[in-house]
N, C-alpha and C positions, 0 to 999 in steps of 0.2 A: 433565181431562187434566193431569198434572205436567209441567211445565218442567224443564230444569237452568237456573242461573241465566243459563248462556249464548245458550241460547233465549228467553229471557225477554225481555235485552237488547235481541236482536235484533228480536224484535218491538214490543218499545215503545220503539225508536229510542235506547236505553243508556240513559233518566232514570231514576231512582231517586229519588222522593222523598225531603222533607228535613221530619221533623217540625215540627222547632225554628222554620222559618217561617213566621210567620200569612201566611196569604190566596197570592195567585198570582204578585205582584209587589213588587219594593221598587227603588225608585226610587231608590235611596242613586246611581247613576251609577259608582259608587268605581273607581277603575283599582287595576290590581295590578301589579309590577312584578316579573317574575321573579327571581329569586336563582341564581349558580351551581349546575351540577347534575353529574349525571352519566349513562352511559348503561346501559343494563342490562347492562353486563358491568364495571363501578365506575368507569369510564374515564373521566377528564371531556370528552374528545371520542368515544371510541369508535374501535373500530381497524376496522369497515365490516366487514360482512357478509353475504353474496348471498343468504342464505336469512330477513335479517331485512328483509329488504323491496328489492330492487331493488340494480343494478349502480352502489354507489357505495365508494368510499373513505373516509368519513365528512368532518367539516370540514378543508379544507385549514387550511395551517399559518397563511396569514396573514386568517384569518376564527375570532376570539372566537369561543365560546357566547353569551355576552352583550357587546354594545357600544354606542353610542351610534346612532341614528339620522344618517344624512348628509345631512339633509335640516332647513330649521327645520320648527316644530312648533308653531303658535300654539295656546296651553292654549284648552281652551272646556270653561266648565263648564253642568252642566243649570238651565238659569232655573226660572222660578215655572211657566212650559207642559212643560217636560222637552223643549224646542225642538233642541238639540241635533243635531248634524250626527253620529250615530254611524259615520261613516266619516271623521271631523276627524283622524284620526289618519294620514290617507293625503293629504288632499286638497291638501301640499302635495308629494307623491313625483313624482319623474318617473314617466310612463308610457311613455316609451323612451327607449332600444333596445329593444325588445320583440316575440318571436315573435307572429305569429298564434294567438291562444287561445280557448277557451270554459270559462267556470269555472261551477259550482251547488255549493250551501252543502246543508248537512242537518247535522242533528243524528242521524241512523241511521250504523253502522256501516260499511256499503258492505261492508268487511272480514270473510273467512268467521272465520277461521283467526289472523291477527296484526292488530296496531295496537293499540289504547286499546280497543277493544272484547273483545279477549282478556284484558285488564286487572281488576283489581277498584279502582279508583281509589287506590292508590299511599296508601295512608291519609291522603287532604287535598290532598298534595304534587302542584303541577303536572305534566304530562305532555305531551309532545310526541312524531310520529311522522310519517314520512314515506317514503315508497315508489313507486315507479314499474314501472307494467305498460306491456310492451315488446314484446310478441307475443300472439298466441291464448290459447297454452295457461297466460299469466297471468290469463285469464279465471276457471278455477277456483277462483282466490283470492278472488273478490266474489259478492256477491248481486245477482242482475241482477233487482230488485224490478219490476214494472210501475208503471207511473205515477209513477217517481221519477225528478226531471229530472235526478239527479244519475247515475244509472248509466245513462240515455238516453246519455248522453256515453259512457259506457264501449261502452254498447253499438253504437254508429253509429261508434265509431272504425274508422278503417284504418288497421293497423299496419305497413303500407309507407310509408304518409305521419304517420302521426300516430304521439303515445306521449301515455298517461296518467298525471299526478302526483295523487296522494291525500297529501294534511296532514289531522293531526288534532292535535286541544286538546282538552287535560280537564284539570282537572273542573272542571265549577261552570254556570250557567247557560249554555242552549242558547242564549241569544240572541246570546252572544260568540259567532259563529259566524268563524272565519277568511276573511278577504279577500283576495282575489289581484289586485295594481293591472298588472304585469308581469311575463313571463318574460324572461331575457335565454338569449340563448345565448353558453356560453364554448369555453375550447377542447376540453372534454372533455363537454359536457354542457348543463345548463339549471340558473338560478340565476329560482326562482321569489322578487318582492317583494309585500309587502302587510303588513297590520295586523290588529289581534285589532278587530272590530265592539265601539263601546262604547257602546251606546243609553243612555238614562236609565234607561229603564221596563225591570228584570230579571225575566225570569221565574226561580219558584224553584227548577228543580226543579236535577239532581245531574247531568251528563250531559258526555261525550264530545263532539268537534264535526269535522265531517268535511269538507274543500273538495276538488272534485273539478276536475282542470284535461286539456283535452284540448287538446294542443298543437301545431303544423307540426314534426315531426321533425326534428331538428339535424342534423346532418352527423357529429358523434361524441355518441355518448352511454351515457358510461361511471361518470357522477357525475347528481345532481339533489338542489341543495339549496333550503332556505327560508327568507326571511330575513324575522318577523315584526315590526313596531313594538305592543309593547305600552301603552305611555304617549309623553308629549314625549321622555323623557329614555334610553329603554329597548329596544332592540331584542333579539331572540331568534334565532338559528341554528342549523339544524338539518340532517340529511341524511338522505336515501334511503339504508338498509343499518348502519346506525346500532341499527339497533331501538328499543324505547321510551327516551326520554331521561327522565328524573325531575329537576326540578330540587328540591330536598331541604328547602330553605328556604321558608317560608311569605312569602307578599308582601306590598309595605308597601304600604300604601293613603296616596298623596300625598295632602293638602288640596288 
């Protein structure tokens, strides 16, 4: 049987092997650090779209694409065991003000139709996406897979009480998988916090990364943004309706 490569994808959860790397893991730990970008219509915030993913206005005026974390950040690097706390990048965030939530990580798509999985990896260049299902019949936008505890959430939601955020990251190993430490709720919406997971031990392969968050319904919700720490020094912003974000520049790998 023949694929399109968008089947393919989907079935093998987006990886895409990478010749060029011997064996399954490389342990280098390295952080990246995104670079300014822009959003799929050249905007470098985007001017928010209902059909690129959920009811938002993209970044408000007084939230960067890129800023500094508000939080300190003790650097920890991988010793001689690769010991490493790969969630060091959150562990010292507050965890509220914060909605009632349930988050699952996957490296599969979730996504039928839009996100990183409709993407062919942006040649190299970072990619960010984020979206929020709001009723029923956003249902038909996901793959409601068995046995995946990440769309179990989508599934068991109730949309009178609950709403669903989906972030995704690409490209590069699955094992940076996005964290979600809080949601806040604001006046129009939910401001999801968390960090890019940065183990030691990488696996190699090529692949998109998807966090799926089910949430206690806000009282207005008309925006749903996300606000990542990539390294000590780096955090990333992004929003629901935005479409894919590209940030253009390659990352510097801090010592």
């Amino acid at each position: 049987m023949q694929y399109t490569r968008r089947q393919a994808l989907m079935l093998t959860g987006g990886s895409l092997s990478i010749a060029l790397v011997a064996g399954c893991l490389s342990d280098t730990g390295a952080e990246r650090t995104p670079a300014l970008g822009s959003t799929a219509d050249g905007s470098p915030n985007g001017p928010g779209d209902r059909d690129a993913g959920g009811p938002s206005q993209g970044l408000p005026d007084d939230l960067d694409r890129i800023d500094v974390p508000p939080y300190e950040i003790e650097r920890e690097s991988c010793g001689p065991n690769s010991d490493r706390d790969p969630l060091y990048l959150s562990a010292q965030m507050p965890d509220e003000p914060s909605l009632p939530f349930e988050h699952e990580e996957t490296a599969r798509s979730i996504l039928l139709d839009d996100g990183l999985g409709a993407e062919s990896g942006s040649d190299g260049d970072p990619q960010l996406y984020a979206t929020l299902l709001t009723d029923e019949d956003d249902l038909e936008r996901v793959a409601l897979e068995p046995d995946i505890p990440a769309t179990a959430l989508i599934e068991d939601a109730d949309f009178d009480e609950d709403v669903i955020l989906i972030a995704q990251t690409g490209w590069g190993s699955s094992a940076e998988t996005p964290f979600i430490k809080r949601i806040e709720e604001t006046e129009d919406g939910i401001h999801a916090f968390g960090c890019y997971r940065r183990p030691c031990l990488m696996t190699a392969d090529y692949t998109y990364r998807t966090t799926v968050a089910r949430v206690d319904r806000p009282d207005e919700l008309e925006s749903g943004l996300v606000s990542l720490t990539g390294d000590p020094d780096t955090r990333v912003n992004f929003a629901a309706g935005e479409g894919v974000v590209t940030l253009e520049d390659d990352w510097a790998r801090p010592t």
